[in-house]
N, CA and C atoms as an extended XYZ file, in Angstrom:
462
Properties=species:S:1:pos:R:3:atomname:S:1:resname:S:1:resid:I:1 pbc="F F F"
N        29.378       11.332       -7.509 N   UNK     1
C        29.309       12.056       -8.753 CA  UNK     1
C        30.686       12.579       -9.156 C   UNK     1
N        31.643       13.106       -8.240 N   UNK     2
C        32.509       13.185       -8.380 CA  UNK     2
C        33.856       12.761       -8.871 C   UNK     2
N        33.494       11.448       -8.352 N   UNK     3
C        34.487       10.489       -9.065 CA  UNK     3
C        34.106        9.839      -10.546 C   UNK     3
N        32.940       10.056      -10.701 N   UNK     4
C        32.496        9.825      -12.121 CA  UNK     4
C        33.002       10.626      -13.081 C   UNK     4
N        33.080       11.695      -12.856 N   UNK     5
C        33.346       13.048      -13.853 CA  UNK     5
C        34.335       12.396      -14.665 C   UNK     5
N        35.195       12.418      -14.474 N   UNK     6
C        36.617       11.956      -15.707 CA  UNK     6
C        35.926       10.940      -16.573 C   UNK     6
N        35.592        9.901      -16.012 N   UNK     7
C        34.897        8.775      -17.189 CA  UNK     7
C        33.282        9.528      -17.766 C   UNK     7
N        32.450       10.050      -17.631 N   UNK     8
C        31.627       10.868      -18.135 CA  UNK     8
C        32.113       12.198      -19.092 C   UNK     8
N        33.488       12.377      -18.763 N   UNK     9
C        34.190       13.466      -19.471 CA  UNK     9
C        34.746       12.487      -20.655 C   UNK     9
N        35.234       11.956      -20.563 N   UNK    10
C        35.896       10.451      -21.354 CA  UNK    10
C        34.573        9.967      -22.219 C   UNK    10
N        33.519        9.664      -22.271 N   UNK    11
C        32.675        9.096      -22.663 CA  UNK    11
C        32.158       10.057      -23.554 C   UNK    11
N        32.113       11.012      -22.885 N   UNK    12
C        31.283       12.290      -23.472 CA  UNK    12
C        32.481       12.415      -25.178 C   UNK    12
N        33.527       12.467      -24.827 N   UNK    13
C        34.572       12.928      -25.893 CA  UNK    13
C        34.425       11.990      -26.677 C   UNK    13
N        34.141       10.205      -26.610 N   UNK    14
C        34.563        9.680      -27.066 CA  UNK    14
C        32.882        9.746      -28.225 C   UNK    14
N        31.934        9.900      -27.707 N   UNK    15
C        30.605       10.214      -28.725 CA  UNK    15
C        31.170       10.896      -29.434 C   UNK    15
N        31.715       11.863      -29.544 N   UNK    16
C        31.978       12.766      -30.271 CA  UNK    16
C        32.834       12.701      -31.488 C   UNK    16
N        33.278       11.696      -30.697 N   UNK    17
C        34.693       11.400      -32.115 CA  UNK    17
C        33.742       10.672      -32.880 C   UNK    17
N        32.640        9.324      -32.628 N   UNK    18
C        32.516        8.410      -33.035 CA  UNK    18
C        31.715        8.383      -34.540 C   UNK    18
N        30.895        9.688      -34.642 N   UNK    19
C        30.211       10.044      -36.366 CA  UNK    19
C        31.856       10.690      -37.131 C   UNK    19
N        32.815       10.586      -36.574 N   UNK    20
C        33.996       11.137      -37.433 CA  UNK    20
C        34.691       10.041      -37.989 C   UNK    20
N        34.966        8.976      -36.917 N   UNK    21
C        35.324        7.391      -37.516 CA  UNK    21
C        34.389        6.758      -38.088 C   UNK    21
N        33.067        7.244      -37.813 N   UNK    22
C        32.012        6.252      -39.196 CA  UNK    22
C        31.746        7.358      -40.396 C   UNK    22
N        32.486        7.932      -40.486 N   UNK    23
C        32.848        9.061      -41.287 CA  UNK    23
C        33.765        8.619      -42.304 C   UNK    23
N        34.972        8.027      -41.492 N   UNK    24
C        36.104        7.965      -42.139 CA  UNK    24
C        36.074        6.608      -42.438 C   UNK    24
N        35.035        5.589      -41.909 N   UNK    25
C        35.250        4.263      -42.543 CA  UNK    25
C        34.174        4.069      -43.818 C   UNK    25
N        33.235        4.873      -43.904 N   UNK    26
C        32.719        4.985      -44.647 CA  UNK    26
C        33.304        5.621      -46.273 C   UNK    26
N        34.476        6.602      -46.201 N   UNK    27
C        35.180        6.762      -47.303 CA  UNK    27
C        36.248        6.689      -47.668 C   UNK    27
N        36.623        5.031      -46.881 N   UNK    28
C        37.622        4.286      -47.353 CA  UNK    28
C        38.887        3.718      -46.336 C   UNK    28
N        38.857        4.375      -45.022 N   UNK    29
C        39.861        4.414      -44.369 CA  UNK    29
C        39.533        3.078      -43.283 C   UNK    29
N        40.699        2.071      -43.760 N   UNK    30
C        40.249        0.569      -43.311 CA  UNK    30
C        41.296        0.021      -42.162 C   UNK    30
N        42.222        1.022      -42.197 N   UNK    31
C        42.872        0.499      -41.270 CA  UNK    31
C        44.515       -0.479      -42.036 C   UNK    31
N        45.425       -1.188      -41.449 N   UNK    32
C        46.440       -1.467      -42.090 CA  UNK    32
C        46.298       -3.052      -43.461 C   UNK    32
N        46.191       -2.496      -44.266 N   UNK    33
C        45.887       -4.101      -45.108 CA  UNK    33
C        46.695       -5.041      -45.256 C   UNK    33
N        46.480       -5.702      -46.261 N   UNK    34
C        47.598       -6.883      -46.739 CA  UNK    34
C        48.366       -6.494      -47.488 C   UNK    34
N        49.532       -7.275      -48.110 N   UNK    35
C        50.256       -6.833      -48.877 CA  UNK    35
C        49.588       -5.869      -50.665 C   UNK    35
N        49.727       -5.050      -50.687 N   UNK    36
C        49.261       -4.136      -51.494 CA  UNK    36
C        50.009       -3.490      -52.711 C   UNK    36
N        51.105       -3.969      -53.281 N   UNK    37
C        51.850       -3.286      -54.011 CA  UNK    37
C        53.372       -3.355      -53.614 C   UNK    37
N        53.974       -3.747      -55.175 N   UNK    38
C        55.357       -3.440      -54.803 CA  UNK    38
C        56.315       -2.864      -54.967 C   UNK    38
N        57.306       -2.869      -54.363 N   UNK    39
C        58.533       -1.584      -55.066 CA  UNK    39
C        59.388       -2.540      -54.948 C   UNK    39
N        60.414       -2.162      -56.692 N   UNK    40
C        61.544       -3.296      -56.741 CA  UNK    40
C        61.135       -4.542      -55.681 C   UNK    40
N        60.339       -5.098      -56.377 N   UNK    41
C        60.374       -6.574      -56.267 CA  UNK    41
C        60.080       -6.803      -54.440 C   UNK    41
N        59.862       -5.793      -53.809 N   UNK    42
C        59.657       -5.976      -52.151 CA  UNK    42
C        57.745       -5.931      -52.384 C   UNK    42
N        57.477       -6.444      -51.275 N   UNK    43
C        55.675       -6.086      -51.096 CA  UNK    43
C        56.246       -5.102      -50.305 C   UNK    43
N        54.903       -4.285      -49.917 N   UNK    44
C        54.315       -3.540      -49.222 CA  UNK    44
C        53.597       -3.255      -48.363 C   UNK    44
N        52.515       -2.815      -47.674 N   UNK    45
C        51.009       -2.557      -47.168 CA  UNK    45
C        51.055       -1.282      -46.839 C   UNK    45
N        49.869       -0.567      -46.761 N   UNK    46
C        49.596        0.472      -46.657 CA  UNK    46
C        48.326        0.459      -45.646 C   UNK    46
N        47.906        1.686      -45.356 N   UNK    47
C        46.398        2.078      -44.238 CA  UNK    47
C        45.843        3.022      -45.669 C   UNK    47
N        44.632        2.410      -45.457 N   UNK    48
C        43.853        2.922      -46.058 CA  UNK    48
C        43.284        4.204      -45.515 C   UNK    48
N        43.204        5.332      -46.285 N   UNK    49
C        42.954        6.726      -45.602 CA  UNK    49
C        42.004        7.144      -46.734 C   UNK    49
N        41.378        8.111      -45.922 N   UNK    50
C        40.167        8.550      -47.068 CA  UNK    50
C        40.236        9.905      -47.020 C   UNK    50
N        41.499        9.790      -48.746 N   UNK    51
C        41.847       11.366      -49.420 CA  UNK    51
C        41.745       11.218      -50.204 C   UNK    51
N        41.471       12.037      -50.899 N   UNK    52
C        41.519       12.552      -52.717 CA  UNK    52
C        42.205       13.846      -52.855 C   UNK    52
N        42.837       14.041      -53.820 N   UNK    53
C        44.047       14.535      -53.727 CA  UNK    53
C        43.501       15.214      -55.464 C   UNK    53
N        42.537       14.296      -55.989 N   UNK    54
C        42.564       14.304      -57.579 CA  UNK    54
C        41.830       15.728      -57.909 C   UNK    54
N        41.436       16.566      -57.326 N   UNK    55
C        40.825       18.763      -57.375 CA  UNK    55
C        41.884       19.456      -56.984 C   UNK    55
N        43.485       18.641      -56.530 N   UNK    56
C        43.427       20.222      -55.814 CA  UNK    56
C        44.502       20.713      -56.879 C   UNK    56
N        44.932       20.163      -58.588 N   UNK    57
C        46.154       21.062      -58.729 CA  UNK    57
C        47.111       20.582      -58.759 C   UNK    57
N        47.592       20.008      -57.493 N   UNK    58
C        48.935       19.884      -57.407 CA  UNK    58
C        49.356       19.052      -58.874 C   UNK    58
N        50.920       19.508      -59.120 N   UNK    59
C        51.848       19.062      -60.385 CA  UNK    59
C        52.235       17.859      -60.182 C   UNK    59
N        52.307       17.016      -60.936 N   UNK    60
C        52.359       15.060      -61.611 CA  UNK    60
C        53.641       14.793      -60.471 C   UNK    60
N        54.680       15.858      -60.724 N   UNK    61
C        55.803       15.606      -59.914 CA  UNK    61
C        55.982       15.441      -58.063 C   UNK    61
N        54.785       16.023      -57.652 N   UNK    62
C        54.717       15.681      -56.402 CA  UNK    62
C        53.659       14.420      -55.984 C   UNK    62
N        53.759       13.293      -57.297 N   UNK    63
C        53.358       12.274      -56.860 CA  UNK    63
C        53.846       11.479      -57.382 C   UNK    63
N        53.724       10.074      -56.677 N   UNK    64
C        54.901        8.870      -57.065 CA  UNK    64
C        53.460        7.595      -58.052 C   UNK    64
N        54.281        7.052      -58.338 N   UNK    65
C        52.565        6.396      -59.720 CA  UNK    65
C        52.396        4.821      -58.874 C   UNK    65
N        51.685        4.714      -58.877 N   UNK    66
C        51.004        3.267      -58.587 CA  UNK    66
C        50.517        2.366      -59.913 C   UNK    66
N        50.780        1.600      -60.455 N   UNK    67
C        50.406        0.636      -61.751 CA  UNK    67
C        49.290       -0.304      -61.054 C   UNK    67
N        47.941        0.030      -60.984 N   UNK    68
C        47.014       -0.963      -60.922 CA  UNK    68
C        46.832       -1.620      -61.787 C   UNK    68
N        47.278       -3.214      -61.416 N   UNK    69
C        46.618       -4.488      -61.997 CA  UNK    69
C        45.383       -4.994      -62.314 C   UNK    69
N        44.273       -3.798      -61.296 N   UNK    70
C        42.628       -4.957      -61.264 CA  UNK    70
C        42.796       -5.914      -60.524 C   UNK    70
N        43.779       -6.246      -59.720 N   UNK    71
C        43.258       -7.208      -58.613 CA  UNK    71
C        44.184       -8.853      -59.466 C   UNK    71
N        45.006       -8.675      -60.494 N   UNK    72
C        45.245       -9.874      -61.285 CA  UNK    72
C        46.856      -10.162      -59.853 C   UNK    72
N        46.712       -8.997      -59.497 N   UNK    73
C        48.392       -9.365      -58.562 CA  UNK    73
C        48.384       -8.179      -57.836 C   UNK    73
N        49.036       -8.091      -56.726 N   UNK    74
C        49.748       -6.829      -56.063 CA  UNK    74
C        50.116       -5.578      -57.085 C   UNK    74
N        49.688       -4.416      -57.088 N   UNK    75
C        50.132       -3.321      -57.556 CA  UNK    75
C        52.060       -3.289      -57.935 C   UNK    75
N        52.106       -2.084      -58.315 N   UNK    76
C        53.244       -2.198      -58.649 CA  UNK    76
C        53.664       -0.295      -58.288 C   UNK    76
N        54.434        0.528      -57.316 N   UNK    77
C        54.748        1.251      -57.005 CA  UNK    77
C        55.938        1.410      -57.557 C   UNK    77
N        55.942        2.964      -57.495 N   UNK    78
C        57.614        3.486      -57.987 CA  UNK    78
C        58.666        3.830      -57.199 C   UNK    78
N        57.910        4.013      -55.806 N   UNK    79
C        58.910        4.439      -54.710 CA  UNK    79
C        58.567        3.824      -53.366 C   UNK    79
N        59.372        4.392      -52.586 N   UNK    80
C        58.887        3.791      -51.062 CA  UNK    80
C        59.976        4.848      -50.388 C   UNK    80
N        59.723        4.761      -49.292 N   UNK    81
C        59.918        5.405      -47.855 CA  UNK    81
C        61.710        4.993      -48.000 C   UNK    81
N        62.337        5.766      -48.084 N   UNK    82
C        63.708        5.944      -48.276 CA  UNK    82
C        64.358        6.239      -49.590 C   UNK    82
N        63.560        5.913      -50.722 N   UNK    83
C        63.942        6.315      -51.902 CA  UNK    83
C        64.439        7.708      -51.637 C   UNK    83
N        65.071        7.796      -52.784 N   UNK    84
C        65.259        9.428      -53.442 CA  UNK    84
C        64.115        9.492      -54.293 C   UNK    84
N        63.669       10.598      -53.663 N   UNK    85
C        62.765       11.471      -54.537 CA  UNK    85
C        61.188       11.145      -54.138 C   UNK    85
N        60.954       10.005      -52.658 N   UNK    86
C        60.182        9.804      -52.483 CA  UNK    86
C        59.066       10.983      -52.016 C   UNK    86
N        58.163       10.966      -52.248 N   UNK    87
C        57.084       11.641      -52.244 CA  UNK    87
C        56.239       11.959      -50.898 C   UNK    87
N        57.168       11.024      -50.134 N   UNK    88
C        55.888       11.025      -49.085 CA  UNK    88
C        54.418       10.291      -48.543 C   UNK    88
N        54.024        8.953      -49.687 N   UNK    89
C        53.028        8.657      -49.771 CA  UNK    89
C        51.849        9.155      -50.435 C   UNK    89
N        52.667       10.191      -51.366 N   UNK    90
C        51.288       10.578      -51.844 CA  UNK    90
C        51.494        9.808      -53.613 C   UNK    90
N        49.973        9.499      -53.379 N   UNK    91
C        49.970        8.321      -54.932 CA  UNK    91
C        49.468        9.158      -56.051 C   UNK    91
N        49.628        8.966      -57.418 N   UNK    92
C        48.832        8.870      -58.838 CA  UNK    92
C        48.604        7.276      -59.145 C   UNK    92
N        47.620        7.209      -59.024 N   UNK    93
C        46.964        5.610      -59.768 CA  UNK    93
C        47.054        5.768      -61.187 C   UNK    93
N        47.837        5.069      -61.804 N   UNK    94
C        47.716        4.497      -63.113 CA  UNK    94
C        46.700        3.196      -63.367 C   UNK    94
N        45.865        3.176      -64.318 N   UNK    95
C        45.130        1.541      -64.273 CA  UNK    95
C        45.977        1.104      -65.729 C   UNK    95
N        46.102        0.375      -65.044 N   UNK    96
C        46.637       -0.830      -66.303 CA  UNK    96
C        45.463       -1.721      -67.649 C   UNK    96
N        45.886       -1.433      -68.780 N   UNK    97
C        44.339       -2.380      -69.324 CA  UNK    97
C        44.974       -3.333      -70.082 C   UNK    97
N        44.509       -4.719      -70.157 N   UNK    98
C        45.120       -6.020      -70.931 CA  UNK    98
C        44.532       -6.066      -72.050 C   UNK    98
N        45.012       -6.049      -72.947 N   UNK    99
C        44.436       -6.317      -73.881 CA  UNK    99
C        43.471       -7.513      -74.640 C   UNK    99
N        43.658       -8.617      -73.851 N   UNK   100
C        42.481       -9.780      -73.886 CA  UNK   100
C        42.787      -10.372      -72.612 C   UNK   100
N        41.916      -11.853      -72.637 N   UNK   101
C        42.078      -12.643      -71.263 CA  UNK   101
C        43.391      -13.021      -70.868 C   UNK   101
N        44.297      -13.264      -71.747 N   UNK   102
C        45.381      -14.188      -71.845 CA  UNK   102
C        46.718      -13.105      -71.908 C   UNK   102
N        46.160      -11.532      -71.753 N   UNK   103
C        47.436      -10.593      -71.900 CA  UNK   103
C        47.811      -10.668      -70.638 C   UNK   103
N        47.384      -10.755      -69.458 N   UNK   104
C        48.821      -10.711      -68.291 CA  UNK   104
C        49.324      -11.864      -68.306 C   UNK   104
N        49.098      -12.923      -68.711 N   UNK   105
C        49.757      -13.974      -68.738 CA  UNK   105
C        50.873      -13.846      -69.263 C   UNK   105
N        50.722      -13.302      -70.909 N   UNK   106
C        51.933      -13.169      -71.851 CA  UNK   106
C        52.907      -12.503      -71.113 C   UNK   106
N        52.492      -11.247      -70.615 N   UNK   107
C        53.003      -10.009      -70.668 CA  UNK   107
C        54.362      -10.552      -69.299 C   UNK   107
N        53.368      -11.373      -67.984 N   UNK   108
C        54.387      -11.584      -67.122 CA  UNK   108
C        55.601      -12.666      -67.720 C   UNK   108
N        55.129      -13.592      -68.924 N   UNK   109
C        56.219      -14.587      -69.849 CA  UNK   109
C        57.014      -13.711      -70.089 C   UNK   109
N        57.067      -12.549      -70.813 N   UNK   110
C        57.662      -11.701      -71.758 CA  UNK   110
C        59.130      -10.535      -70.757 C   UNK   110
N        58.341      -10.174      -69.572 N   UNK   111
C        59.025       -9.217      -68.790 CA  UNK   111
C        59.253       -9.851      -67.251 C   UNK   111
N        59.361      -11.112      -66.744 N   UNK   112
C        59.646      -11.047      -65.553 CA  UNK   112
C        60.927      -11.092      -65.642 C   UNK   112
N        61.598      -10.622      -65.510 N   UNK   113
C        63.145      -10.367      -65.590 CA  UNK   113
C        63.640      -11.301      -64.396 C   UNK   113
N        62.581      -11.292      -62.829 N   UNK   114
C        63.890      -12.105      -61.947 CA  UNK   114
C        62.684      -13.488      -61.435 C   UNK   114
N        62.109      -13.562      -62.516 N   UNK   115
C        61.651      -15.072      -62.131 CA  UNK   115
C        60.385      -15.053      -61.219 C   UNK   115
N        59.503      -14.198      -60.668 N   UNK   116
C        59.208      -14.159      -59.492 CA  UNK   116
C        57.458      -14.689      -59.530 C   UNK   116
N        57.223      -14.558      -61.404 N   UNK   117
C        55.650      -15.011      -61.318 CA  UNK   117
C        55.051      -13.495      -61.530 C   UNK   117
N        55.427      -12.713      -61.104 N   UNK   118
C        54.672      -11.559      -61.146 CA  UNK   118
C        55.422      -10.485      -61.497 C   UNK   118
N        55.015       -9.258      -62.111 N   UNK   119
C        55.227       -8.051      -62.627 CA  UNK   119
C        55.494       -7.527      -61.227 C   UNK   119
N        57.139       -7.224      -61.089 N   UNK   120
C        57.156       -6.383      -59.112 CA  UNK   120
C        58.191       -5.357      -59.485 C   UNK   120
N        58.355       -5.175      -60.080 N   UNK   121
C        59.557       -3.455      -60.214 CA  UNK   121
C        59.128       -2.952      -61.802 C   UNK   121
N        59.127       -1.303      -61.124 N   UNK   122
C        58.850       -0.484      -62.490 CA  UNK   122
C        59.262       -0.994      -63.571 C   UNK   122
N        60.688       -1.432      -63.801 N   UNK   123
C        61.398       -1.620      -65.065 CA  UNK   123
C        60.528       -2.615      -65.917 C   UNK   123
N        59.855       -3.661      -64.988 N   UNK   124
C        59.003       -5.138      -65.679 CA  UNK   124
C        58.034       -4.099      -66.479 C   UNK   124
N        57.392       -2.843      -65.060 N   UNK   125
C        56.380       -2.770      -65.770 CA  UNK   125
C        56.323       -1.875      -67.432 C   UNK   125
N        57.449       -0.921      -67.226 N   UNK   126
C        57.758       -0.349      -68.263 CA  UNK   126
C        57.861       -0.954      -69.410 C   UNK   126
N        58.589       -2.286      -69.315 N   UNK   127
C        58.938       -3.157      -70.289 CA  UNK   127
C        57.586       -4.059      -70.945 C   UNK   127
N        56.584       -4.125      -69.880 N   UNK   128
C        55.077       -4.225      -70.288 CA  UNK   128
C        54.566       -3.285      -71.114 C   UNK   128
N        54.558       -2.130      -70.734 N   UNK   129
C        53.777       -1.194      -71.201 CA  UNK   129
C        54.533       -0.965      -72.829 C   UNK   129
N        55.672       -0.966      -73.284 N   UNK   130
C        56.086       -0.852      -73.955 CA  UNK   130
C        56.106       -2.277      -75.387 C   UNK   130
N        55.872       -3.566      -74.949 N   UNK   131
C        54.786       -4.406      -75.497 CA  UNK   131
C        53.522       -4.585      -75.981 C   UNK   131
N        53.034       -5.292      -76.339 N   UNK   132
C        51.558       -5.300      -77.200 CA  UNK   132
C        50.579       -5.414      -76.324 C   UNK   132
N        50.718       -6.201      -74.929 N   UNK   133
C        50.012       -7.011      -74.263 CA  UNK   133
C        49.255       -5.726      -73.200 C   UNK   133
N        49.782       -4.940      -72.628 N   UNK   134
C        49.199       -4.023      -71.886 CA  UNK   134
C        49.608       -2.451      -72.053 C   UNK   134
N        48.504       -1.473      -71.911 N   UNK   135
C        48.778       -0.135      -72.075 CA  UNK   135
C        47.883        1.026      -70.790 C   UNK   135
N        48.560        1.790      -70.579 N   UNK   136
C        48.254        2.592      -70.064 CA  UNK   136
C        46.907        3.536      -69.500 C   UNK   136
N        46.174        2.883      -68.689 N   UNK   137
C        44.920        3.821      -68.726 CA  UNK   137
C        44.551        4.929      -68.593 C   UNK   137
N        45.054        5.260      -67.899 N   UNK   138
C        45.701        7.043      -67.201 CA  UNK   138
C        45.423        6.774      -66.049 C   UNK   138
N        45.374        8.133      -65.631 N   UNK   139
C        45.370        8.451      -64.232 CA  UNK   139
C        43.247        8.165      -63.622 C   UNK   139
N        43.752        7.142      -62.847 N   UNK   140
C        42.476        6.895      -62.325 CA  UNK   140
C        41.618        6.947      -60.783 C   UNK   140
N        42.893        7.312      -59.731 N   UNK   141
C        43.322        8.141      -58.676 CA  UNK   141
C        44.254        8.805      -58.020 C   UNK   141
N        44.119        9.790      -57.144 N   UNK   142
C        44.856       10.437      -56.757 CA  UNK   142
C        44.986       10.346      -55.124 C   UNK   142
N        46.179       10.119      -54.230 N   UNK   143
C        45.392       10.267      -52.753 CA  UNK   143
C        46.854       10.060      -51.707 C   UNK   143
N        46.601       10.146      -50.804 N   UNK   144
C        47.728        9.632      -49.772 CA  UNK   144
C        47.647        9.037      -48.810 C   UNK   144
N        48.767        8.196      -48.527 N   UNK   145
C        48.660        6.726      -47.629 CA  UNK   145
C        49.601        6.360      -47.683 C   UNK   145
N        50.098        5.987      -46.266 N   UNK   146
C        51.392        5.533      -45.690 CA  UNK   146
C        51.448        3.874      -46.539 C   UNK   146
N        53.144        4.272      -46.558 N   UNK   147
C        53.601        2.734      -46.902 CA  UNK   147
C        54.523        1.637      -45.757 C   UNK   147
N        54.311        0.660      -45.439 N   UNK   148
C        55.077       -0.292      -44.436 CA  UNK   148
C        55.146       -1.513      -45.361 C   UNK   148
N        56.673       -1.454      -45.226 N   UNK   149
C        57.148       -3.324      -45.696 CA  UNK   149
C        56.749       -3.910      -45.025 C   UNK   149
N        55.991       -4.837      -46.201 N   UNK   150
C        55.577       -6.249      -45.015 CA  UNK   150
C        56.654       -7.504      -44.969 C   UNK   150
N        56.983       -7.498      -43.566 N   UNK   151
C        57.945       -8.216      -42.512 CA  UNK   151
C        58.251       -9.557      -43.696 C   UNK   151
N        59.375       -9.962      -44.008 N   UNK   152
C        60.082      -11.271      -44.553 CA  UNK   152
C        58.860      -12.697      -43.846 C   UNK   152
N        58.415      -13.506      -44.674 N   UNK   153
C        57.663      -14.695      -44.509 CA  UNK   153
C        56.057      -14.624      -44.066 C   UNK   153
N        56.125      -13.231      -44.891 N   UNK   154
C        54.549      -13.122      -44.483 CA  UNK   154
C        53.683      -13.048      -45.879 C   UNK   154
């Protein structure tokens, strides 16, 4: 019995955690994803964590904006982990809305500045938003979650 104790102590702890991780996978927290968004023209990935951030207050300025696409491409971020002025990971979701079927198409003709196929640094997207083809939805979340470059050839 004795020598059991530590792994019965171990087991015992680990029940305990386990309604906290089906807790936390249940409101959103998935673990490290795929490429998810980019800054200046780099991808990204992030861990999905399950916060909302969008009750408590805090001012526009202690968050960095995310440009959701809907899934048409990788997001589009304003900062990352070494910037100036980075935030820390904490996001404002912007949603992006097209104006018909055929507006991200235009919109990436109109503003890819370095060729790449896709809308990947603020400036494209600014230069979108400031076109016919897409406008601004507002703010459609709020939350925080680590950012990691994803590794060259992946």
């Amino acid at each position: 019995m004795r020598r059991n104790l530590p792994t019965l102590a171990l087991l015992g702890a680990a029940m305990l955690l386990l309604p906290g991780v089906a807790v936390a996978a249940d409101r959103g927290a998935g673990g490290v994803t795929g490429p998810a968004f980019y800054v200046d023209g780099t991808l990204y990935r992030t861990v999905g964590t399950p916060t909302d951030l969008s009750q408590t207050g805090a001012p526009a300025h202690s968050f960095d904006t995310i440009y959701d696409f809907g899934g048409l491409q990788p997001n589009v971020a304003t900062a990352a982990p070494g910037d100036r002025g980075y935030n820390g990971g904490r996001w404002m979701v912007h949603g992006l809305v097209f104006s018909d079927d055929d507006a991200y198409a235009a919109a990436v003709t109109e503003v890819d500045a370095n060729g790449s196929g896709d809308i990947d640094t603020e400036a494209e997207v600014l230069a979108a938003l400031a076109g016919s083809h897409v406008s601004d939805g507002g703010v459609v979340r709020q939350f925080v979650c680590p950012v990691i470059k994803v590794p060259r050839g992946r």
